[in-house]
C-alpha positions in Angstrom: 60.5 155.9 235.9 62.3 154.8 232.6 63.1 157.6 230.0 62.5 157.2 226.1 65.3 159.0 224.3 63.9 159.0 220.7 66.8 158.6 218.3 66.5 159.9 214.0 67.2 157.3 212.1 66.7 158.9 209.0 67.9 162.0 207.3 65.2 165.3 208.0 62.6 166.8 205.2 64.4 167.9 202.5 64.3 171.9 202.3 61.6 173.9 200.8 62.1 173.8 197.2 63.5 177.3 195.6 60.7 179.9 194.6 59.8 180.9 191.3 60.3 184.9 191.0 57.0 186.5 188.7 59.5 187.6 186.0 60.5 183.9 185.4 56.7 182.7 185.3 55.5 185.2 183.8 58.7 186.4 181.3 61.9 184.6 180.7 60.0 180.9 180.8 57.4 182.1 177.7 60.2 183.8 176.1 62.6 180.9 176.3 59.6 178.8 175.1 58.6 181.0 172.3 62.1 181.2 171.0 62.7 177.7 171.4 59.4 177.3 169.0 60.2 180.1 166.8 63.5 177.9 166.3 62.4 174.5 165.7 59.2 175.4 163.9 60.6 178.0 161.4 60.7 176.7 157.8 60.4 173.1 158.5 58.5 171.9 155.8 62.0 173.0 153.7 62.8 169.4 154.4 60.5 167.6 152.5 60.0 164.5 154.1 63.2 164.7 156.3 63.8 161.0 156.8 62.0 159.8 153.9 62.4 156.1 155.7 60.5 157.1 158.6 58.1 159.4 157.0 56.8 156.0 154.6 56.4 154.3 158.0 54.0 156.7 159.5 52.4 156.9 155.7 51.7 153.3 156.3 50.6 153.9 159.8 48.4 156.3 158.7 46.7 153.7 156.4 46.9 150.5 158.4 46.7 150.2 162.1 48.4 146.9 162.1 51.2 148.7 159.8 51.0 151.3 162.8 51.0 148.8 165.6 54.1 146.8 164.5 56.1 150.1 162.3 55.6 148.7 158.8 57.4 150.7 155.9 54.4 149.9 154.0 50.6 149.7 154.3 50.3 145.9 152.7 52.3 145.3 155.9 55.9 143.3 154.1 58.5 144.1 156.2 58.9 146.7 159.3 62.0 149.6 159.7 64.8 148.3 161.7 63.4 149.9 165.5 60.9 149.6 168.0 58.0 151.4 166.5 56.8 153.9 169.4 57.8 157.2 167.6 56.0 155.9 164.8 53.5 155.8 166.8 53.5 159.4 167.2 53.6 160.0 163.2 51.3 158.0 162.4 48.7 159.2 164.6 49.5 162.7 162.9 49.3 161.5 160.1 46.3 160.2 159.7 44.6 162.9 162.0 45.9 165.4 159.3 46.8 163.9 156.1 50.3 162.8 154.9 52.7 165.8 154.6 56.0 167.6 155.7 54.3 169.3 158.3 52.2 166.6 159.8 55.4 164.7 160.2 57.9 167.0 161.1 55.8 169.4 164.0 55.6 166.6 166.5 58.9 166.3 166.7 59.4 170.5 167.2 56.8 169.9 170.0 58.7 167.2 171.7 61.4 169.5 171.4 59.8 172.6 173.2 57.9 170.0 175.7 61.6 168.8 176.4 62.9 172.3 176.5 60.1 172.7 179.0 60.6 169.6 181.2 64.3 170.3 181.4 63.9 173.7 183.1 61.3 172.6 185.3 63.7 169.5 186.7 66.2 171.5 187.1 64.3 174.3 188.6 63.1 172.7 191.5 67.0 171.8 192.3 68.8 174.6 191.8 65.9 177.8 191.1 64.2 179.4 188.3 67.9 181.1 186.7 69.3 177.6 186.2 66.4 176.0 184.8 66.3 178.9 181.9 70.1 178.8 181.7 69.7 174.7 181.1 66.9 175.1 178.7 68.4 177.6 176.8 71.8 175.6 176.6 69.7 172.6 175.8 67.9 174.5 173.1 70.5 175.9 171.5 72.9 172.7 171.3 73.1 172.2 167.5 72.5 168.1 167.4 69.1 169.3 169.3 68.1 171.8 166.7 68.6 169.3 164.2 66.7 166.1 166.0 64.0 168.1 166.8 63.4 169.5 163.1 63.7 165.7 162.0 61.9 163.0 162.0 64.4 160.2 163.7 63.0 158.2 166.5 65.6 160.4 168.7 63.3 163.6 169.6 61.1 160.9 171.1 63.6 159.3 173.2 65.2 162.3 174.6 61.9 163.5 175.6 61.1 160.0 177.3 64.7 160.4 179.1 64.3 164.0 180.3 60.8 162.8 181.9 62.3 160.2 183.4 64.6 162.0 185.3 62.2 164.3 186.1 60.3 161.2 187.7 63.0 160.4 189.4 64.1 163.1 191.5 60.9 163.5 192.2 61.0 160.0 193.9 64.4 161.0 195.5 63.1 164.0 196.8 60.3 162.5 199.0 61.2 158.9 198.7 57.9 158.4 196.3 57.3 155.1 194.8 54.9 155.9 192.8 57.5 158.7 190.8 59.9 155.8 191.0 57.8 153.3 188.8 56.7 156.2 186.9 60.3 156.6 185.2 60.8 152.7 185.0 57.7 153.1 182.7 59.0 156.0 180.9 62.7 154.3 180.7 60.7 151.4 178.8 58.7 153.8 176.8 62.4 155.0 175.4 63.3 151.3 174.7 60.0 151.1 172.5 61.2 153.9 170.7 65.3 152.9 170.7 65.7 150.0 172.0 68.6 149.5 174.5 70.2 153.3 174.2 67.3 154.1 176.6 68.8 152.2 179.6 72.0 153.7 178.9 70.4 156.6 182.1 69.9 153.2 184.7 73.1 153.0 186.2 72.5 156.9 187.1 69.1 156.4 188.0 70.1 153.2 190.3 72.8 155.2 192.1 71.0 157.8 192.8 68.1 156.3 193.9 69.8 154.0 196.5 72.2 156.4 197.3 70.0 159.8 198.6 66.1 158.4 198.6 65.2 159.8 202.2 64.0 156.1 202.9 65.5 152.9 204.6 67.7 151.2 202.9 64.9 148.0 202.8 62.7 150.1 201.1 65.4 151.8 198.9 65.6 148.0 197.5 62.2 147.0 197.4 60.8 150.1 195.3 64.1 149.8 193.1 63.0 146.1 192.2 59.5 147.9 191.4 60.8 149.9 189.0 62.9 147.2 187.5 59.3 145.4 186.9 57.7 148.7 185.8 60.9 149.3 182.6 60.7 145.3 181.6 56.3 145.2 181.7 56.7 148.7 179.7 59.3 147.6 177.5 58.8 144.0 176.7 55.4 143.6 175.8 54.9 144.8 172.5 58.2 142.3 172.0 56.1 139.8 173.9 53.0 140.2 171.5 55.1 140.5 168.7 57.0 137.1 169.1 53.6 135.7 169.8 52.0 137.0 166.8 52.0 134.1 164.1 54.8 135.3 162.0 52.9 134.4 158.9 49.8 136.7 159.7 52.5 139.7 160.4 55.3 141.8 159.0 58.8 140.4 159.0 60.9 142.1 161.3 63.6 145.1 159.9 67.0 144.2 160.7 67.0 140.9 161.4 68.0 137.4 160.1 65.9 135.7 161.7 62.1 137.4 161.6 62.9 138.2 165.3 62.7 141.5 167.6 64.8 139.8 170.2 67.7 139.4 167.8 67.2 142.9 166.3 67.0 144.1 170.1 70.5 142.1 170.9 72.3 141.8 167.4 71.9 144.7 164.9 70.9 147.3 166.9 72.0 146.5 170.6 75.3 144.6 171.1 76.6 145.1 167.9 76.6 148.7 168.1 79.1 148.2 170.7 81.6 145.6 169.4 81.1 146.2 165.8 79.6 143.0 165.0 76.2 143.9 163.2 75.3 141.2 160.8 73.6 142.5 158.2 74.9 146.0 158.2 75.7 148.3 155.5 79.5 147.6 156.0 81.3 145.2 158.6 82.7 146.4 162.0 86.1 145.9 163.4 87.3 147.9 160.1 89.2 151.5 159.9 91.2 151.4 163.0 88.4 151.4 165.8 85.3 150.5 163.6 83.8 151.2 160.3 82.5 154.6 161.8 85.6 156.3 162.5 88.3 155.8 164.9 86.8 155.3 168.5 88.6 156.7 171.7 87.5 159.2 174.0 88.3 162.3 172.2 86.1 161.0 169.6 83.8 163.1 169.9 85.4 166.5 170.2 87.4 165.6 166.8 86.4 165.6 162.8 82.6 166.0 162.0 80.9 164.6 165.4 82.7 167.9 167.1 79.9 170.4 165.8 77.2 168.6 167.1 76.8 168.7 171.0 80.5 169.5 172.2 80.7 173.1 172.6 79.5 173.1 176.1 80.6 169.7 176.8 83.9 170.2 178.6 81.9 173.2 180.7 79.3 170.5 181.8 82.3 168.2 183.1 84.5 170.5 185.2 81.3 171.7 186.4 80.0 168.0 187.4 83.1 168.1 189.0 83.1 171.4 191.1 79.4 170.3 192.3 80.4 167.1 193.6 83.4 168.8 195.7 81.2 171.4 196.8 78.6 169.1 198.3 80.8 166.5 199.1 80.1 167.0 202.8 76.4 167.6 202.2 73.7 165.0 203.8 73.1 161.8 202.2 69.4 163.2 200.6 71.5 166.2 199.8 69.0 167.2 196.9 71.9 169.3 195.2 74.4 166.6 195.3 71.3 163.9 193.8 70.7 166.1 191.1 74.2 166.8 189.6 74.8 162.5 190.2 71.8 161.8 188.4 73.0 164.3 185.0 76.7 163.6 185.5 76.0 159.7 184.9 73.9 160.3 182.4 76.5 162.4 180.5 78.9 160.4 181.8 78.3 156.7 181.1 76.5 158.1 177.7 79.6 160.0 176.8 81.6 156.8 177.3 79.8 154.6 175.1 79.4 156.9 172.3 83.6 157.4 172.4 84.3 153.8 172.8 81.1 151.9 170.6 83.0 150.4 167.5 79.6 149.6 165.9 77.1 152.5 163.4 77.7 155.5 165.6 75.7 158.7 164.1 76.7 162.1 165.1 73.1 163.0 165.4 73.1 160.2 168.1 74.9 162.7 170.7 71.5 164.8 170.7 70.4 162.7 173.8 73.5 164.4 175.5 71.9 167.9 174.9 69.6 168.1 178.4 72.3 166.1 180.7 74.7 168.8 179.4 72.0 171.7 179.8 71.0 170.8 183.3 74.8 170.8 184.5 75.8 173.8 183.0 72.3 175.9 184.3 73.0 173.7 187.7 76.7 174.8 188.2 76.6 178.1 186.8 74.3 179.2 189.4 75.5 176.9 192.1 78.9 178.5 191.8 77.6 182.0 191.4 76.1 182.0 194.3 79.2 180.9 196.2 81.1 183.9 194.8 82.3 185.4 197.9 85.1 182.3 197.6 87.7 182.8 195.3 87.6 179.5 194.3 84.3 179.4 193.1 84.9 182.7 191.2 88.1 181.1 189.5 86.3 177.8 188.3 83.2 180.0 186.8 86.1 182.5 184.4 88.1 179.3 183.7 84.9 177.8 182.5 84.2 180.3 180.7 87.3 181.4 179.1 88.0 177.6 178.0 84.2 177.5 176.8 85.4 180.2 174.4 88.6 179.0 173.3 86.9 175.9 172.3 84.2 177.3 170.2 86.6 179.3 168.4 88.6 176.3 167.7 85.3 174.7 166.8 84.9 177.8 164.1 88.4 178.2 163.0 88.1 174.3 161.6 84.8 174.8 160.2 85.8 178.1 158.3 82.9 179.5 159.3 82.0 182.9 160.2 85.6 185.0 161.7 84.2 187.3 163.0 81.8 185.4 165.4 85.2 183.6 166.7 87.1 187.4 167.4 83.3 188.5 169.0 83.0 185.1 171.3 86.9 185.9 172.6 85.8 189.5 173.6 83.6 188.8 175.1 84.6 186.0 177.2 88.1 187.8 178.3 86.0 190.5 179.9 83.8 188.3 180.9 86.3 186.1 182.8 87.8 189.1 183.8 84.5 190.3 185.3 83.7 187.1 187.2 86.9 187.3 188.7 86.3 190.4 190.8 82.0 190.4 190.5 82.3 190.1 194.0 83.3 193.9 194.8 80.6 195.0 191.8 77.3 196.6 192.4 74.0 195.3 191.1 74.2 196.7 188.0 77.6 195.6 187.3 76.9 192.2 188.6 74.0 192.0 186.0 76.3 193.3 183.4 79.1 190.7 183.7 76.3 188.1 183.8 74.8 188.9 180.2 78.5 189.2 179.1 79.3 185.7 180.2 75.9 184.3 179.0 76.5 186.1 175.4 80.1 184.6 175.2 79.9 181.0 176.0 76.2 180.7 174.2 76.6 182.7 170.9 78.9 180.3 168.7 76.5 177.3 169.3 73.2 180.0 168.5 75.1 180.9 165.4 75.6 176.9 164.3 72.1 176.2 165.6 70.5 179.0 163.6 72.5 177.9 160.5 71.4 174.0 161.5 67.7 175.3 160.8 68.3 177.1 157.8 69.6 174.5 156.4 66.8 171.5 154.8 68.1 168.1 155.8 67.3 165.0 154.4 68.2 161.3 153.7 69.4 159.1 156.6 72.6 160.8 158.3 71.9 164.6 158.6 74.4 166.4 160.2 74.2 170.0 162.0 75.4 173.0 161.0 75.4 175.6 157.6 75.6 173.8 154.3 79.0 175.2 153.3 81.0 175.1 156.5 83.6 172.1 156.4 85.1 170.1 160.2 87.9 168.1 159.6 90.0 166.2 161.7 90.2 163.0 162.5 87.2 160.7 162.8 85.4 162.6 160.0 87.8 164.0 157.2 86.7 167.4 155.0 82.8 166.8 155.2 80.2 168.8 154.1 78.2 169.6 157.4 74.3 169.8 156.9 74.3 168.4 153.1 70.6 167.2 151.8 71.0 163.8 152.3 73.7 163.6 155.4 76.2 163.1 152.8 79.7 164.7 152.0 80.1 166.5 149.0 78.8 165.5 145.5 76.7 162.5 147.3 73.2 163.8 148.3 70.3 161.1 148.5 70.4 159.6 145.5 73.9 158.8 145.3 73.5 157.2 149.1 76.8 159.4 150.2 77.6 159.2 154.0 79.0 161.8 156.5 82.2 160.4 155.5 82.9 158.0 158.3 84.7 155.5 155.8 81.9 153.5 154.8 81.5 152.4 151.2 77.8 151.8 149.5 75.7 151.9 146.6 73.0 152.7 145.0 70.3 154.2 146.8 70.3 152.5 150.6 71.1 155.8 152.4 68.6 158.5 150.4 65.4 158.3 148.9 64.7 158.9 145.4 62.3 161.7 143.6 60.6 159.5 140.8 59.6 161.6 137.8 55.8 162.1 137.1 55.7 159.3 134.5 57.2 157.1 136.9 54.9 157.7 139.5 51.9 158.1 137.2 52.9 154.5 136.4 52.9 153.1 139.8 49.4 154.3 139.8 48.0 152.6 136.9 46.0 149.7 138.1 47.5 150.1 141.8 44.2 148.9 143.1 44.8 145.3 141.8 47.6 144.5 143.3 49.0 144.0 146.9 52.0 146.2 146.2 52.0 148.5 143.2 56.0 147.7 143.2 58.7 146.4 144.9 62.5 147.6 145.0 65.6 146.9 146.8 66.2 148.8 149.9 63.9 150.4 152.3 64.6 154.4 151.2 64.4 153.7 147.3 60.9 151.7 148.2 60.0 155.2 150.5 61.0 157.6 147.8 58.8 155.4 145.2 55.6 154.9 147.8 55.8 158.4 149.0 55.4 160.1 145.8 52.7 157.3 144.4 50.9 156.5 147.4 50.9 153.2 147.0 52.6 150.1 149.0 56.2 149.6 147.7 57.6 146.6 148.8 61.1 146.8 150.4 63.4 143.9 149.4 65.9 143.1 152.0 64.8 145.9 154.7 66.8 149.1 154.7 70.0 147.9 153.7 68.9 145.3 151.5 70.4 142.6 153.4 67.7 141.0 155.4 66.6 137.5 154.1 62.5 138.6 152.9 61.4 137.8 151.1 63.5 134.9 149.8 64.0 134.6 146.1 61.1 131.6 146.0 58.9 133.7 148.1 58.8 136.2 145.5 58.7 134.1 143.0 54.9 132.9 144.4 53.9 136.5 145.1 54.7 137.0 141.3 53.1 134.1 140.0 50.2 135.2 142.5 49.5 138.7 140.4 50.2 140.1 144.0 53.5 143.0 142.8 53.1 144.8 139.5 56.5 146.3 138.8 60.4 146.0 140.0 62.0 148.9 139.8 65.7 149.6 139.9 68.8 146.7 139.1 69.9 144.1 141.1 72.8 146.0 142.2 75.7 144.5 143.9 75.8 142.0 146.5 76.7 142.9 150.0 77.2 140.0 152.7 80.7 141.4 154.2 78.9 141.5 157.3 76.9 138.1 157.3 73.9 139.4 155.7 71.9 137.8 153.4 71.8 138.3 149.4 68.1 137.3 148.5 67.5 140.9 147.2 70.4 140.6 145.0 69.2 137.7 143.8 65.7 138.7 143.0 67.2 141.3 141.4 68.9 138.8 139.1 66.4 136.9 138.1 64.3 139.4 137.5 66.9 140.9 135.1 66.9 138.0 133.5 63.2 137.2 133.1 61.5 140.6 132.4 62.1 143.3 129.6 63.1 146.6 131.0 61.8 150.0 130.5 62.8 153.1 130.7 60.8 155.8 132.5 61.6 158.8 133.4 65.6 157.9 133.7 64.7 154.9 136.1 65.0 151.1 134.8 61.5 149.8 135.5 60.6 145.9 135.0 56.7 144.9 134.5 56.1 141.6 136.6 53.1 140.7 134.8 55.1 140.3 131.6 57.9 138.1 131.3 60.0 137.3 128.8 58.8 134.6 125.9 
């Protein structure tokens, strides 16, 4: 009689996920969440409207679902902001549930930020336990670029939240070999691309990996569900482009940020490609300029030197030599090893995101980097604990003090340039030489002792970036570049010179909103394309008068002077030549007919300069122009003001 030997093809269950202790349920996760609140929450309304470009968006939104459905800056529905509209989404809906303000646009992005907070400790919980989830949110949390996304109102709270449920879908699917989790982040991948465009597949290559890498499935299945979710990330991203470019173009908006009137250019050119080599027609300034780009020098220090270094980097080395001591230590581990999945899926996201923001010679934003905050959270509270709990080995012990001690050195670096706060740099190296020292030999202590040199550690590596982050919120940010940290600290270096971290406006000293000042990254502009104006209260009482009559109380060039002017009035302003006033709408004929048609009661502002370095169009500048030369100006309230419906004789 024949005998069956039955052979395992496939790698066993994974093991039981870790416990939650009662003190983390019931405890440290509230308190973490509370504070996280408390932090995000606590004088927002300071910033006014924060991103007064966004903020007229969801005004519009607010008013006019198809201005809400395609991300107009304006309610008459003229042109739409230069991104994917999903965030606005988000605003909009606030707004008009509870009425235009500060508030109703700025909390829903301090919610996404506690909701990520929240998702990032419960990803990383079910890999490594309930101490590394709270030691990733808190790092998370406390990353300065985080505090100031989520107290703004960029479409960058929304994506990070997107990316840190997708990963949460993910190794979900890689833990039991799911499909459905799998599709699940394909949709929330293209969710992120509806919200910022390609920078939300900048996680696939992780994702992919991983996925065919450790999914406890066949290898026929690993490739089948993988081409599922590659359906589920194109249907969730490409049909509102879909509807969009077969929307008659005359019964819609034009499209922000492109030439052409089209979202697959502005998907491909201005705000995908071009970020990368620089080429970004239409742009405030051309690429290819400075040495490595009109946004300072590119390389892969970049982002540890000049002003980007305050923003997400003081853990940042920490969350690479610990990616690295995780993959050595499980380099033996199973295939499905769920530790080894984990610190794959995080490393490549830091990793490949890392690499493009050092090496993109395109508009790079420091504020960009805070999509590096919960990859960099997740490794630290991953390999903290990982390598804690192998303390017997020396080796472990020795990479957790030199993490530590070189966490340290680099935040008082990080202080010593800013010239911020001495004695925080003296308490931070304390603390981290006993510390290290501590970590070194924890493996003779008792409880207690052990406890001690934990909170010691904890203390050392997270109290410079509490202090920055804590300054970041008292600080009121506005305009279109904010940048983290207290108002009167100063980074230099290179890649950002002696820059006035957390100005109103983003911009370096002596060039808030109004003057359109940038970080310092080199870029020349004018005028008002990078901060919103405060009209007076004749102005705005004049914008009023007769509104009602007219499609668009006033037009302007730029899309932040039209949101200053439409915030304060209420009324649809008009943005000639999108945000930086180099888009082609509406061509100088064009609004010559809307003119002639009674349909825009004033211009206000001067034609202004033109600026086609980078192959954008002039029309603006030319309205402008012939305005000038066809109306009388006025002056009200400081501001040159032209009435359309009465032209010279």
């Amino acid at each position: 009689m024949a005998t069956t030997i039955s052979v395992r093809t496939e790698p066993p269950p994974a093991a039981p996920l870790p416990r939650r202790p009662p003190w983390a349920r019931w405890a440290a996760l509230p308190g973490l969440l509370a504070g996280t609140a408390l932090l995000y929450l606590w004088g927002l309304s300071a910033s006014g409207w924060a991103n007064a470009f966004y903020s007229a968006a969801a005004q519009a939104g607010g008013e006019s679902w198809t201005a809400w459905f395609f991300g107009s800056s304006d309610a008459a529905n003229a042109i739409t902001v230069d991104k994917t509209p999903a965030a606005l989404w988000v605003t909009g809906l606030s707004v008009r549930l509870f009425g235009l303000s500060s508030w109703s646009i700025l909390v829903p992005q301090a919610l996404m930020g506690v909701a990520t907070v929240a998702l990032l400790y419960a990803t990383v919980r079910r890999t490594a336990g309930a101490a590394a989830g709270l030691l990733a949110g808190a790092v998370c949390a406390l990353t300065p670029v985080a505090v100031l996304m989520f107290r703004f109102n960029n479409p960058d709270a929304l994506l990070t939240l997107l990316l840190v449920a997708a990963t949460y879908a993910v190794l979900r699917a890689v833990e039991a070999g799911r499909t459905r989790w799998l599709v699940l982040a394909g949709v929330l991948v293209g969710l992120g691309f509806l919200t910022k465009m390609l920078q939300a597949f900048l996680v696939l290559p992780a994702f992919t990996a991983v996925w065919l890498l450790a999914a406890p499935v066949g290898l026929a299945r690993r490739m089948r569900d993988l081409l599922l979710a590659g359906v589920a990330v194109l249907v969730s991203a490409g049909w509102w482009v879909l509807a969009v470019d077969l929307w008659p173009a005359d019964a819609r908006p034009y499209i922000g940020g492109s030439q052409t009137n089209s979202v697959l250019e502005l998907v491909l050119g201005y705000n995908g490609l071009g970020r990368l080599t620089g080429d970004e027609v239409g742009s405030v300034a051309p690429g290819q300029m400075g040495g490595g780009g009109s946004w300072g020098p590119t390389g892969l220090t970049r982002l540890f030197t000049g002003s980007y270094a305050g923003d997400a980097s003081w853990l940042l080395p920490a969350a690479l030599v610990l990616l690295g001591a995780l993959l050595w230590w499980t380099r033996r581990e199973l295939r499905t090893d769920r530790l080894r999945a984990a610190t794959l899926t995080w490393g490549g996201w830091l990793v490949v995101t890392t690499g493009v923001f050092s090496l993109m010679a395109g508009i790079f934003h420091s504020y960009y980097q805070v999509v590096l905050a919960p990859a960099i959270g997740a490794l630290v509270g991953i390999g903290a604990v990982e390598l804690w709990r192998r303390r017997a080995q020396i080796a472990a012990r020795a990479v957790l003090a030199v993490v530590l001690a070189g966490t340290a050195a680099w935040a008082v670096v990080l202080l010593n340039r800013a010239g911020w706060q001495p004695w925080l740099a003296w308490t931070v190296l304390v603390l981290a030489l006993i510390g290290s020292g501590g970590l070194l030999g924890v493996h003779r202590f008792g409880r207690g002792a052990r406890a001690g040199v934990v909170a010691v550690a904890v203390v050392a590596a997270l109290a410079a970036p509490a202090g920055w982050s804590i300054a970041t919120a008292a600080t009121p940010h506005t305009g279109a570049i904010p940048s983290s940290g207290p108002r009167d600290a100063r980074m230099g270096g290179p890649g950002g010179g002696r820059v006035l971290v957390g100005a109103p406006g983003g911009g370096p000293a002596g060039g808030g909103p109004a003057s359109g000042g940038t970080r310092g990254e080199g870029v020349m502009t004018g005028g008002n394309l990078l901060g919103a104006p405060t009209p007076s209260a004749e102005l705005t009482a004049l914008l009023h008068r007769d509104a009602g009559s007219y499609t668009w109380a006033a037009a302007t060039i730029g899309s932040n002077s039209a949101a200053g002017y439409q915030l304060a009035s209420g009324e649809p302003v008009m943005a000639l030549g999108g945000f930086n006033g180099t888009d082609p709408f509406p061509t100088l004929a064009g609004f010559q007919q809307l003119v002639a048609e009674g349909r825009i009661h004033y211009f206000v502002g001067e034609a202004g300069r033109s600026n086609t370095a980078s192959g954008g169009s002039d029309e603006a500048h030319r309205i402008g122009l012939w305005v000038q030369d066809g109306f009388t100006p006025i002056t009200i309230g400081g501001t040159t003001v032209y009435d359309l419906t009465q032209p010279k004789l």
